[in-house]
mmCIF file as gemmi writes it, N, C-alpha and C atoms, coordinates in Angstrom:
data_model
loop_
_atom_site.group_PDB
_atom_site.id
_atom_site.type_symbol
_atom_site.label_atom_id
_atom_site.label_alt_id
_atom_site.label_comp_id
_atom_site.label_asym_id
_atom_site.label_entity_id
_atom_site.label_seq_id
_atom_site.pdbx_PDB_ins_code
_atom_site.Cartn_x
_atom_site.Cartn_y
_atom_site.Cartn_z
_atom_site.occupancy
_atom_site.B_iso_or_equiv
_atom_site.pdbx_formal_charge
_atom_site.auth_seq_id
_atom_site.auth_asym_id
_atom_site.pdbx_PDB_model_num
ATOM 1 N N . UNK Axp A 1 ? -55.002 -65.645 142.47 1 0 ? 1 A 1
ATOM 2 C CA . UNK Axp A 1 ? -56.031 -64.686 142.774 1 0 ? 1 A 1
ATOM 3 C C . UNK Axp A 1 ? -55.403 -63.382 143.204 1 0 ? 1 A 1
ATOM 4 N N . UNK Axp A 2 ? -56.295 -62.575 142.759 1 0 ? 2 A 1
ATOM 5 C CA . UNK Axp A 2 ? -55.822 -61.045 143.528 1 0 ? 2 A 1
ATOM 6 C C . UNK Axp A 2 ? -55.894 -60.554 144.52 1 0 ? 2 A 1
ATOM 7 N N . UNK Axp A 3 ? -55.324 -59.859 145.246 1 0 ? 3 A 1
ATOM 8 C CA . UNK Axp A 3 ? -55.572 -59.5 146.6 1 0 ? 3 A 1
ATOM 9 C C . UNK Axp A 3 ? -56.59 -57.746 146.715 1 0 ? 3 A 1
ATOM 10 N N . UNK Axp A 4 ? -57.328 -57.562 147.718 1 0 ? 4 A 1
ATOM 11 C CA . UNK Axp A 4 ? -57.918 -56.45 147.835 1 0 ? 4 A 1
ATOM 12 C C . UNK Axp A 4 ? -57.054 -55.106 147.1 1 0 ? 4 A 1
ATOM 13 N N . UNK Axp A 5 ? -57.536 -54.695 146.608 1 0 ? 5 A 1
ATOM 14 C CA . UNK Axp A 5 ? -56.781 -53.17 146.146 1 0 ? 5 A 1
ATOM 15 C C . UNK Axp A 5 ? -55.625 -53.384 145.399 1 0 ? 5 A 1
ATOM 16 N N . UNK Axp A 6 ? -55.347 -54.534 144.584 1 0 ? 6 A 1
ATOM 17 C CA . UNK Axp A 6 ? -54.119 -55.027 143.325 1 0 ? 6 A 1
ATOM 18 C C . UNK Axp A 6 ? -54.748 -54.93 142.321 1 0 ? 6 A 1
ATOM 19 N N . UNK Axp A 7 ? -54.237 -54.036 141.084 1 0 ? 7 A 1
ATOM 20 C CA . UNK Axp A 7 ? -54.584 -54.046 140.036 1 0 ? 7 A 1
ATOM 21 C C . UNK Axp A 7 ? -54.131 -55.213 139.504 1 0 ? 7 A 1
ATOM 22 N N . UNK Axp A 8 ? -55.433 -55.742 138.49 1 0 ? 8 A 1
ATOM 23 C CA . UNK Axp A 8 ? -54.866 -57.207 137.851 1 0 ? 8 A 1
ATOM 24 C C . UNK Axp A 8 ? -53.911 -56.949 137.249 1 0 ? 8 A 1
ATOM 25 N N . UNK Axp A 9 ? -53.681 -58.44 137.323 1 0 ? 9 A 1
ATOM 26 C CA . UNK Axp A 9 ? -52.172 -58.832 136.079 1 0 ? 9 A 1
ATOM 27 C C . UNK Axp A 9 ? -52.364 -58.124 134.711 1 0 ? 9 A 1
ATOM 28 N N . UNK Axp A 10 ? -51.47 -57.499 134.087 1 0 ? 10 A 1
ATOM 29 C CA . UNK Axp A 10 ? -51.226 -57.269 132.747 1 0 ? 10 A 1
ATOM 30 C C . UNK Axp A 10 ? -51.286 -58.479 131.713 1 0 ? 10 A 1
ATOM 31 N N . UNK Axp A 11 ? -51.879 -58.163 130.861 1 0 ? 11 A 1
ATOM 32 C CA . UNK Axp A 11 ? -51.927 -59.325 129.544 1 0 ? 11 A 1
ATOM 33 C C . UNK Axp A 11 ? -50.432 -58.894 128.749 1 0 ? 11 A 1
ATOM 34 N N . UNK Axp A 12 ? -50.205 -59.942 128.465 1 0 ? 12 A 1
ATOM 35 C CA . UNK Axp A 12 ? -48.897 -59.568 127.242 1 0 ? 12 A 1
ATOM 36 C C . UNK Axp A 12 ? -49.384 -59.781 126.192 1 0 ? 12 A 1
ATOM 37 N N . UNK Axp A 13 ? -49.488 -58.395 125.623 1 0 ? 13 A 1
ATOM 38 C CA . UNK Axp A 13 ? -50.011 -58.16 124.14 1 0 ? 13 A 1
ATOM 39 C C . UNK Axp A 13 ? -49.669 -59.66 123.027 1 0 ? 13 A 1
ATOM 40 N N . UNK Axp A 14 ? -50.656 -60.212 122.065 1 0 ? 14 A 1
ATOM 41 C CA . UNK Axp A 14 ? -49.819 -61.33 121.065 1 0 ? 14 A 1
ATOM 42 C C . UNK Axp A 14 ? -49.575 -60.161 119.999 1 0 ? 14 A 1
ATOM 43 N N . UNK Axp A 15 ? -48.135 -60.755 119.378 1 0 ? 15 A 1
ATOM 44 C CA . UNK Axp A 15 ? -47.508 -59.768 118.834 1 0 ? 15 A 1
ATOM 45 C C . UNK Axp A 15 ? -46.81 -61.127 117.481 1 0 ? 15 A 1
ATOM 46 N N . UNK Axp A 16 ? -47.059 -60.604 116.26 1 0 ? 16 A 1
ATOM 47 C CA . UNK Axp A 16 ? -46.763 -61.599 115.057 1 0 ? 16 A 1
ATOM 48 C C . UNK Axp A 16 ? -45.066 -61.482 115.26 1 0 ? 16 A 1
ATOM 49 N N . UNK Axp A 17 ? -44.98 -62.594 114.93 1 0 ? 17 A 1
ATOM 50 C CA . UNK Axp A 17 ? -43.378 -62.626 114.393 1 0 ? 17 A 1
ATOM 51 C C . UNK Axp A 17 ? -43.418 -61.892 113.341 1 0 ? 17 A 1
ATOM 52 N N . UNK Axp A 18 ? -42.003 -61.523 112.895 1 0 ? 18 A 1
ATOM 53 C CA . UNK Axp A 18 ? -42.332 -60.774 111.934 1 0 ? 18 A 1
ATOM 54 C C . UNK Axp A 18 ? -40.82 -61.247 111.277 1 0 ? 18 A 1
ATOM 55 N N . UNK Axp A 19 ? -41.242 -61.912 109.639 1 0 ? 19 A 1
ATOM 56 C CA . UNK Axp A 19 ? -40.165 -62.153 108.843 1 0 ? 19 A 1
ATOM 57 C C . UNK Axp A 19 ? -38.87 -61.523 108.658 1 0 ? 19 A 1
ATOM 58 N N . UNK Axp A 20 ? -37.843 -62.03 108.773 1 0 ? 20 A 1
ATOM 59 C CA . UNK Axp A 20 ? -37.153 -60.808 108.318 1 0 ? 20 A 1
ATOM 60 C C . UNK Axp A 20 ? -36.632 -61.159 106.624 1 0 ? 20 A 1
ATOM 61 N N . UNK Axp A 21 ? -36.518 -59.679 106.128 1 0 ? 21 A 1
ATOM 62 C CA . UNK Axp A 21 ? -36.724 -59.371 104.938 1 0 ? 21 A 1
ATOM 63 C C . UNK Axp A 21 ? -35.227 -60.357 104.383 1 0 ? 21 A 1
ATOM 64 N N . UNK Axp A 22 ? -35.556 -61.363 103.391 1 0 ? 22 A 1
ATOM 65 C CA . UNK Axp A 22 ? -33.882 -61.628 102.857 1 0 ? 22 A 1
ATOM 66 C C . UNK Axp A 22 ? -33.355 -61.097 102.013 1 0 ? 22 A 1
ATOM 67 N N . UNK Axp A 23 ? -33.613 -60.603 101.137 1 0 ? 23 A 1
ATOM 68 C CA . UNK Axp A 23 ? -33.051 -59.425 100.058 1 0 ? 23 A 1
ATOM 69 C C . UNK Axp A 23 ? -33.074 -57.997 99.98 1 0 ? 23 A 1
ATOM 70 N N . UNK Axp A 24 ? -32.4 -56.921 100.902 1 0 ? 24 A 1
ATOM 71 C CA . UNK Axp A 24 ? -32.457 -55.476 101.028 1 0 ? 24 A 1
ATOM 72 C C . UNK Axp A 24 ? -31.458 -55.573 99.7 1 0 ? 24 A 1
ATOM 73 N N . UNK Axp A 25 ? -32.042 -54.78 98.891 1 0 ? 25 A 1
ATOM 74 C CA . UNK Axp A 25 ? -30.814 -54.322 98.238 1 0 ? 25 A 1
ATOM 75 C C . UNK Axp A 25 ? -30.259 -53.246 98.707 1 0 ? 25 A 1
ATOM 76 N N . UNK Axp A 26 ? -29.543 -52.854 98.841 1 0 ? 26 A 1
ATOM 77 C CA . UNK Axp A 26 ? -28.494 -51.532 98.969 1 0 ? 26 A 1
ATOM 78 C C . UNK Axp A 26 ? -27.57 -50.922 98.094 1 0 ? 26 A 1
ATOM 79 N N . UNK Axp A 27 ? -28.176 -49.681 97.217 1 0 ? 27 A 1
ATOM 80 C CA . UNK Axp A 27 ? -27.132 -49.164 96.409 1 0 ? 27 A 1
ATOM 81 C C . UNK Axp A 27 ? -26.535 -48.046 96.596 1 0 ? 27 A 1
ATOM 82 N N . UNK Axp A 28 ? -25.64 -48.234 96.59 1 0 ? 28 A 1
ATOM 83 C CA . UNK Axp A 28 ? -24.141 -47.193 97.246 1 0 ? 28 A 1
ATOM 84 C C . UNK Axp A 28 ? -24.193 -46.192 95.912 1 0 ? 28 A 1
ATOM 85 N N . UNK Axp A 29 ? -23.884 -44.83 96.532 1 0 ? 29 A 1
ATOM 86 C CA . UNK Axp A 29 ? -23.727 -43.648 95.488 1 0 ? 29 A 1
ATOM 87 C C . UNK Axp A 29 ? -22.509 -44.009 94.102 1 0 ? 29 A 1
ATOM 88 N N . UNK Axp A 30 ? -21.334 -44.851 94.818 1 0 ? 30 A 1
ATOM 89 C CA . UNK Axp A 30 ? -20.682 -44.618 93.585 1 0 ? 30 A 1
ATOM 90 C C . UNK Axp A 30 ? -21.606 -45.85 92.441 1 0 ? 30 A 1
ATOM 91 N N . UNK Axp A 31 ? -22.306 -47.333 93.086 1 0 ? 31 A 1
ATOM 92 C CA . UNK Axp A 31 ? -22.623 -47.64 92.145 1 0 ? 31 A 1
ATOM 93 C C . UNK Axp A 31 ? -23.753 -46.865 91.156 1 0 ? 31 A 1
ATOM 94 N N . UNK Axp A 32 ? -24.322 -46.03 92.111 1 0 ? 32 A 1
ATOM 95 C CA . UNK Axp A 32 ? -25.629 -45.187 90.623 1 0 ? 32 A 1
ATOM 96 C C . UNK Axp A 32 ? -24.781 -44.494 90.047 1 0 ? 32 A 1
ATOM 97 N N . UNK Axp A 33 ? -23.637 -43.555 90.567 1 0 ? 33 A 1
ATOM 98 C CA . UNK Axp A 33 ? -22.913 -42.97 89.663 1 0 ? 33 A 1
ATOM 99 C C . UNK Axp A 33 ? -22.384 -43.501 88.322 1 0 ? 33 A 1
ATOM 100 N N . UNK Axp A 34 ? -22.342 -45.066 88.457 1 0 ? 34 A 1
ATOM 101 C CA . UNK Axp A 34 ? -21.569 -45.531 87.684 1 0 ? 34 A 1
ATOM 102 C C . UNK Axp A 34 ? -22.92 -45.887 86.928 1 0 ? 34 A 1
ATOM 103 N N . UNK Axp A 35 ? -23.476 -46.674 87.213 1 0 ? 35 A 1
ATOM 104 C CA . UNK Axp A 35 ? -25.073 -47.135 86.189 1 0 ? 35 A 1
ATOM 105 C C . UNK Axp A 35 ? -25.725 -46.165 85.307 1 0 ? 35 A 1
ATOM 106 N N . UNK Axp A 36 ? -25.767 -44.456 86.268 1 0 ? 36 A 1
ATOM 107 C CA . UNK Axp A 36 ? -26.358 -43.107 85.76 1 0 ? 36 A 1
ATOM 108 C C . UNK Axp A 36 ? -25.393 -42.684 84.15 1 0 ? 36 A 1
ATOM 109 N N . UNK Axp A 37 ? -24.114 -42.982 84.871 1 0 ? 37 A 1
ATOM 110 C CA . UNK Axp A 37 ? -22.903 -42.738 83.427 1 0 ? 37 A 1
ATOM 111 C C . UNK Axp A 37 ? -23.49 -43.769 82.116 1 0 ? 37 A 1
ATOM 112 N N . UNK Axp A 38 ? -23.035 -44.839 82.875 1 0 ? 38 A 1
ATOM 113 C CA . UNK Axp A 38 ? -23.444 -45.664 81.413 1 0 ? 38 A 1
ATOM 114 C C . UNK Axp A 38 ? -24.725 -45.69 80.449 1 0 ? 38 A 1
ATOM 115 N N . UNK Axp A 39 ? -25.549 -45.348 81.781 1 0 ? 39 A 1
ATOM 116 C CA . UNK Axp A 39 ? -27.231 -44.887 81.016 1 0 ? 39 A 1
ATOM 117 C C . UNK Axp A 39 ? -26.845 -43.369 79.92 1 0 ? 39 A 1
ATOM 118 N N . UNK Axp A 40 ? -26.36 -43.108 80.35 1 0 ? 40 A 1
ATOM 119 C CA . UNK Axp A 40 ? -26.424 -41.827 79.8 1 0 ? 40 A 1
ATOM 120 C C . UNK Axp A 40 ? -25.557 -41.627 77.771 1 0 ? 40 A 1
ATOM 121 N N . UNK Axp A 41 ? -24.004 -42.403 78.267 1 0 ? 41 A 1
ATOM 122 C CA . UNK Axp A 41 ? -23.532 -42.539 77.37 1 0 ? 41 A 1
ATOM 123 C C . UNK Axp A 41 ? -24.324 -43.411 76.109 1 0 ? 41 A 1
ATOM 124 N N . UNK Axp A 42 ? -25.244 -44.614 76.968 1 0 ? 42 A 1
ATOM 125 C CA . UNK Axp A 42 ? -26.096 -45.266 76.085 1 0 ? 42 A 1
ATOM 126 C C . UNK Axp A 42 ? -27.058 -44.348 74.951 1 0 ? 42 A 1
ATOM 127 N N . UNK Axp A 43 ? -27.699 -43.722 75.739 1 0 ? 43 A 1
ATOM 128 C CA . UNK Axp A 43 ? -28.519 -43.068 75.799 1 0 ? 43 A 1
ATOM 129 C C . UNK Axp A 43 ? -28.047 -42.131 74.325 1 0 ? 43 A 1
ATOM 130 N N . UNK Axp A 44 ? -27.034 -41.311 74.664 1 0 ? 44 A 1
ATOM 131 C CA . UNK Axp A 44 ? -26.144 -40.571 74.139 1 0 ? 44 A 1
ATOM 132 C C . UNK Axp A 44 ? -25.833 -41.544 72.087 1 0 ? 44 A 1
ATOM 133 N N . UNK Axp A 45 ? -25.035 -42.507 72.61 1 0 ? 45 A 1
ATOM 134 C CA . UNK Axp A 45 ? -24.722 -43.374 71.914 1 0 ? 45 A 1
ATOM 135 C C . UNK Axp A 45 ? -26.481 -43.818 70.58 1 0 ? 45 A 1
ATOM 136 N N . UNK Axp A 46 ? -27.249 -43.965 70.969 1 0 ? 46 A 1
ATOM 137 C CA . UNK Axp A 46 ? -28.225 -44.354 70.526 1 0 ? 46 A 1
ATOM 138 C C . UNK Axp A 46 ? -29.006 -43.039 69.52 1 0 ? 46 A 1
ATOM 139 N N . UNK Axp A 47 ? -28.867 -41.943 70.346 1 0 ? 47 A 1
ATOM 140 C CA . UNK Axp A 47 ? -29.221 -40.792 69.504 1 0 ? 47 A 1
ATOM 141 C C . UNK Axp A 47 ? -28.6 -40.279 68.373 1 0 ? 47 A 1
ATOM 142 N N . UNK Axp A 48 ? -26.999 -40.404 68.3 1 0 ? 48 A 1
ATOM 143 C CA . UNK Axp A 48 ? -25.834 -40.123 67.674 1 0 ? 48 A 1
ATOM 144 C C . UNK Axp A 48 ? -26.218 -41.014 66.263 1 0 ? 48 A 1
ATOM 145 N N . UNK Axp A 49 ? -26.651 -42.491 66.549 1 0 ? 49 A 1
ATOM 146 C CA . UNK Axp A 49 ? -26.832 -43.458 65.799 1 0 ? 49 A 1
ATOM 147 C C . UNK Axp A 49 ? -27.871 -43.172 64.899 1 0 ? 49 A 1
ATOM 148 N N . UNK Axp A 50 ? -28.689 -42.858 65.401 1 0 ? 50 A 1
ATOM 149 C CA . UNK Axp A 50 ? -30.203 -42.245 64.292 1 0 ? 50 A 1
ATOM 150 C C . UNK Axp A 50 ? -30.142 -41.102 63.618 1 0 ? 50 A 1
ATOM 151 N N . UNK Axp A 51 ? -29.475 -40.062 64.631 1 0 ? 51 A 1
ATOM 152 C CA . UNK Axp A 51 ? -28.935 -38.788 63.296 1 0 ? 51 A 1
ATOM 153 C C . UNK Axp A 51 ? -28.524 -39.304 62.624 1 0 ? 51 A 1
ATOM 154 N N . UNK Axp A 52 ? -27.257 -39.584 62.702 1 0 ? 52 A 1
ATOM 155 C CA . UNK Axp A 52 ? -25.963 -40.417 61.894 1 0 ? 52 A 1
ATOM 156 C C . UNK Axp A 52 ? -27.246 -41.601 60.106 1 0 ? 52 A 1
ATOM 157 N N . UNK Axp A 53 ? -28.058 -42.477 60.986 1 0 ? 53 A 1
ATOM 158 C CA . UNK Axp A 53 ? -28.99 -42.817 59.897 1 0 ? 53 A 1
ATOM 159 C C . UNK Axp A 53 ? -29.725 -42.474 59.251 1 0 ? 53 A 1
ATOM 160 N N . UNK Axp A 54 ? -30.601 -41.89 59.742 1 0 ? 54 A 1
ATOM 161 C CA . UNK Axp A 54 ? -31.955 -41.014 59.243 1 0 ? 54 A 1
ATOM 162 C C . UNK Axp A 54 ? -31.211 -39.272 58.417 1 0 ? 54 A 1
ATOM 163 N N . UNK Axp A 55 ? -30.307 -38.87 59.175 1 0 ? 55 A 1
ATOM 164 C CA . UNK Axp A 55 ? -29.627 -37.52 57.961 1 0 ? 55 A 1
ATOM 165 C C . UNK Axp A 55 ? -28.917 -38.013 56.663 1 0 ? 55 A 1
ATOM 166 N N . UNK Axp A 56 ? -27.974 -38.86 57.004 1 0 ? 56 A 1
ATOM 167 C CA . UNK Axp A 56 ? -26.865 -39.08 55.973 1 0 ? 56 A 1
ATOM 168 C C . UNK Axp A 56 ? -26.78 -40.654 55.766 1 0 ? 56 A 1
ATOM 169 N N . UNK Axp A 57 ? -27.879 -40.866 54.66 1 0 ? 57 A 1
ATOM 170 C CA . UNK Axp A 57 ? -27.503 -42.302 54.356 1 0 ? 57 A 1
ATOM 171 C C . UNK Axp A 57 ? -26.817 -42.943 53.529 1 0 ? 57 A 1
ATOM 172 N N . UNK Axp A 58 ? -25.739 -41.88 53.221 1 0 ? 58 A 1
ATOM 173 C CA . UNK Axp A 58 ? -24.276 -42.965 52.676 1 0 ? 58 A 1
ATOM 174 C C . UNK Axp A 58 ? -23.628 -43.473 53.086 1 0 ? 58 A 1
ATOM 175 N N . UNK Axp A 59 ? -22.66 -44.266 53.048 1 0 ? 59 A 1
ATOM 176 C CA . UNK Axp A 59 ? -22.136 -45.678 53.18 1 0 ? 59 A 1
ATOM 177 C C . UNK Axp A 59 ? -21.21 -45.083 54.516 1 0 ? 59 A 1
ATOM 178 N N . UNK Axp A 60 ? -20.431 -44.005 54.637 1 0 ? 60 A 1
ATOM 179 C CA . UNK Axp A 60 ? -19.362 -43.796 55.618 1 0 ? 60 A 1
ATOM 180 C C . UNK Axp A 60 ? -20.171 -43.676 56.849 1 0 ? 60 A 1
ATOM 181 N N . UNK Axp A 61 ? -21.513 -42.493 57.031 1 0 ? 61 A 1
ATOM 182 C CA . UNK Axp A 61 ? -22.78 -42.266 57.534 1 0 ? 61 A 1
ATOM 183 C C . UNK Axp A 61 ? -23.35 -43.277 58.342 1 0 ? 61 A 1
ATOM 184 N N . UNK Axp A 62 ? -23.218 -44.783 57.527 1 0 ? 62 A 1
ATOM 185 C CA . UNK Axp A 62 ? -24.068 -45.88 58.42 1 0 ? 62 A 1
ATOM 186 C C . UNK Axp A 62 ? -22.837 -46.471 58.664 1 0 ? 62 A 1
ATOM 187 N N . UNK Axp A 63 ? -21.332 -46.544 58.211 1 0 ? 63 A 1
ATOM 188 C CA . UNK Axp A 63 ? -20.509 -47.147 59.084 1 0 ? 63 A 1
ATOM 189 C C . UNK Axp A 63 ? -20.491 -46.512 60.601 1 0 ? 63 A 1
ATOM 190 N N . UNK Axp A 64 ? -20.58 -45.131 60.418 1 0 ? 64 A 1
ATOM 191 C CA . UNK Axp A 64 ? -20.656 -44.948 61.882 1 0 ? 64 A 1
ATOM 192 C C . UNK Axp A 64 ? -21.672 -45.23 62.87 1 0 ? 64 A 1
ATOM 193 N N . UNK Axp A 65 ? -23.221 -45.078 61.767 1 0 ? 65 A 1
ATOM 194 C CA . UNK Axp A 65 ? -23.899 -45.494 62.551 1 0 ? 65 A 1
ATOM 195 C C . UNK Axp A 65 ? -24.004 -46.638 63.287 1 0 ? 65 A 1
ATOM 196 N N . UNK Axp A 66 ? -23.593 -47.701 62.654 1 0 ? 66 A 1
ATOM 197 C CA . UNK Axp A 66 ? -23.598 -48.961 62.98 1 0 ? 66 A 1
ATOM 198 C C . UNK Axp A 66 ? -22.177 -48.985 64.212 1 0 ? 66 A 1
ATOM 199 N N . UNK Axp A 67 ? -21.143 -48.246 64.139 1 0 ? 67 A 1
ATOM 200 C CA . UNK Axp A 67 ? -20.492 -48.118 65.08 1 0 ? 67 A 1
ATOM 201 C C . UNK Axp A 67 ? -21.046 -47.537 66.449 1 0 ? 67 A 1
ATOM 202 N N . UNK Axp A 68 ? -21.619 -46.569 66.309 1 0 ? 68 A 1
ATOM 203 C CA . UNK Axp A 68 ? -22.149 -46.204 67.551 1 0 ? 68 A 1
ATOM 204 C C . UNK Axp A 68 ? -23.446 -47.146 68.103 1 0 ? 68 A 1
ATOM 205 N N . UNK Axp A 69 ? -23.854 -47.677 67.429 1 0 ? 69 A 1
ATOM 206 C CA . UNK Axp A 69 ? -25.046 -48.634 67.914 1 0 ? 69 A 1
ATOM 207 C C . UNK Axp A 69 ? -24.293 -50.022 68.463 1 0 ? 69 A 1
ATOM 208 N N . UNK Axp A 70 ? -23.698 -50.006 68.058 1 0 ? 70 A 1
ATOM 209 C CA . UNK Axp A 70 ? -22.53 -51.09 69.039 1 0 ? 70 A 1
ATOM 210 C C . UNK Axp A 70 ? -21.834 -50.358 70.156 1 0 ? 70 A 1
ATOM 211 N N . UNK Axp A 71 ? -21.552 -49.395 70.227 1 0 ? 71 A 1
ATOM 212 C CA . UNK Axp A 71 ? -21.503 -49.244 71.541 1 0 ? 71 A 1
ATOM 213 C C . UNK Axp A 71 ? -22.565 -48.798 72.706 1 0 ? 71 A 1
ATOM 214 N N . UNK Axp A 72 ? -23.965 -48.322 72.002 1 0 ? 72 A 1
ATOM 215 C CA . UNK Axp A 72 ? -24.951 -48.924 72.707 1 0 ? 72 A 1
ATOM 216 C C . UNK Axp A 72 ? -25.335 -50.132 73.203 1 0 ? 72 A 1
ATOM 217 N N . UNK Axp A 73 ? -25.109 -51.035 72.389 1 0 ? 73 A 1
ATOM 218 C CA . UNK Axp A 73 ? -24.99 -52.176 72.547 1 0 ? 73 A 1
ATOM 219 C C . UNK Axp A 73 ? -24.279 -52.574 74.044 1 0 ? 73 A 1
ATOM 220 N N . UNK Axp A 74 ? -23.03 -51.885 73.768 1 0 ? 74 A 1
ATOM 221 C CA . UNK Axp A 74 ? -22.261 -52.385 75.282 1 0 ? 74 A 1
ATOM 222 C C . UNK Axp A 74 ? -22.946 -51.683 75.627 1 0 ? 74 A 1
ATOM 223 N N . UNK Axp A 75 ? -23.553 -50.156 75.571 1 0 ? 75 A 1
ATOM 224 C CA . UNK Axp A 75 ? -23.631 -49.971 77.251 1 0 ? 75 A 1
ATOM 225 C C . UNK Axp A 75 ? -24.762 -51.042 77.771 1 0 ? 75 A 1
ATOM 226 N N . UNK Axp A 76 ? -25.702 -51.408 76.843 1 0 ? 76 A 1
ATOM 227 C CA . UNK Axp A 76 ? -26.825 -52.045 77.492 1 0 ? 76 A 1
ATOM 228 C C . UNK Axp A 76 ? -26.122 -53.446 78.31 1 0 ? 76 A 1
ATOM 229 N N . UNK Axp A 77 ? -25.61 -53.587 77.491 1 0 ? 77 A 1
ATOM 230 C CA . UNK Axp A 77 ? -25.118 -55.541 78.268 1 0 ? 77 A 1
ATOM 231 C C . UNK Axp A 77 ? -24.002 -54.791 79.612 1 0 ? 77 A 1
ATOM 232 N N . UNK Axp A 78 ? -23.529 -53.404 79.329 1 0 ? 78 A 1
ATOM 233 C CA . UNK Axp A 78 ? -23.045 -53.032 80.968 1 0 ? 78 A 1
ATOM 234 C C . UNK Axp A 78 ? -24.011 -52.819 82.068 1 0 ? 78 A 1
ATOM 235 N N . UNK Axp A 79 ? -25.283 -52.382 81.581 1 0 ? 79 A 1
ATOM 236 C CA . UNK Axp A 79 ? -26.063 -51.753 82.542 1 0 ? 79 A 1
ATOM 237 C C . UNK Axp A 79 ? -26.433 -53.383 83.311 1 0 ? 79 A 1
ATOM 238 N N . UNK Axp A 80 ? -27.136 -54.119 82.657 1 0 ? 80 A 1
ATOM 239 C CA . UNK Axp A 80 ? -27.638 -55.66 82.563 1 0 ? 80 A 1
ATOM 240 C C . UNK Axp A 80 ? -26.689 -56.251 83.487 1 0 ? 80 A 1
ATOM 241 N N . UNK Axp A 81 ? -25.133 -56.399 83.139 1 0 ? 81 A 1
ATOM 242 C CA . UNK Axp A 81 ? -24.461 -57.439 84.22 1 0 ? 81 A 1
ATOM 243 C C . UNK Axp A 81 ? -24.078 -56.391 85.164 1 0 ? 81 A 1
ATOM 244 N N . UNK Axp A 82 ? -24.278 -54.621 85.574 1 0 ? 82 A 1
ATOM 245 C CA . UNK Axp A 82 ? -24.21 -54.314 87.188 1 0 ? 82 A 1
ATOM 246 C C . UNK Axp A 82 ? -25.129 -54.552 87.511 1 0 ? 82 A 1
ATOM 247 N N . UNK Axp A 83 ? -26.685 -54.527 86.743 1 0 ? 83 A 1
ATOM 248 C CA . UNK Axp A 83 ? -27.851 -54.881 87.769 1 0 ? 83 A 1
ATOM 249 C C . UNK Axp A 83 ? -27.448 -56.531 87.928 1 0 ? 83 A 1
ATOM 250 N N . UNK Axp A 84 ? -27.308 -57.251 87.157 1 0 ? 84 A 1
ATOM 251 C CA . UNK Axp A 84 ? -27.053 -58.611 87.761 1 0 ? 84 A 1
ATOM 252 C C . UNK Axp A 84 ? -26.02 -59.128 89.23 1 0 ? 84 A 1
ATOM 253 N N . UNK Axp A 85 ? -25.269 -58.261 88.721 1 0 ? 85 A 1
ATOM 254 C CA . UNK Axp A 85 ? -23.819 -58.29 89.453 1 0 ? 85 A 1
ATOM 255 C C . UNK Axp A 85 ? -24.35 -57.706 91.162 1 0 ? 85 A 1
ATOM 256 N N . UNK Axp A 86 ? -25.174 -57.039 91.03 1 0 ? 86 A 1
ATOM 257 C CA . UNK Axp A 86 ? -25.639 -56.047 92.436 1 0 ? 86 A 1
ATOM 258 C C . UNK Axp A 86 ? -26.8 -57.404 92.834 1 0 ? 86 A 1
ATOM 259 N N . UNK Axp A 87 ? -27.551 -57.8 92.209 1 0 ? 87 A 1
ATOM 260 C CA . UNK Axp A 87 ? -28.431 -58.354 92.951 1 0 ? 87 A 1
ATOM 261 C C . UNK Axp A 87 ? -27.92 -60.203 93.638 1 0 ? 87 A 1
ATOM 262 N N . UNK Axp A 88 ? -26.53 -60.697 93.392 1 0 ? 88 A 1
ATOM 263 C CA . UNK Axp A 88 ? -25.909 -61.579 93.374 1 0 ? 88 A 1
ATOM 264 C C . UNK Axp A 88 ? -25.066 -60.9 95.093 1 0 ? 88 A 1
């Protein structure tokens, strides 16, 4: 009980637990630097490939094309195992 002139007891607020998060990802500048490059060269790589097809469709023309679309190729399977590689 309270005594004359004591403000009552304080309630202690209920307050949720609160999960903590298990997967923050965190990406560090050099890895976007490095993901931004390869996007880009892809990127790069893929455009080169369709001039290269759609202007000049003789035989030397689509060897390259087909060369540069393989190295789109890598960049994609690079971009794929750093996002894999980052979320591991």
């Amino acid at each position: 009980m309270e005594k004359m002139g004591e403000k009552p007891a304080a309630k202690k607020p209920v307050v949720a637990l609160v999960k903590p998060v298990a997967h923050t990802l965190e990406i560090s500048p050099p890895f976007k630097l490095v993901f931004v490059t390869i996007a880009a060269w892809t990127a790069f790589w893929l455009l080169i490939g369709l001039l290269a097809t759609l202007r000049y469709p003789d035989p030397p023309a689509v060897q390259t094309a087909d060369f540069c679309f393989e190295l789109a190729k890598l960049g994609f399977v690079a971009m794929i195992g750093l996002l894999g590689g980052k979320v591991l």
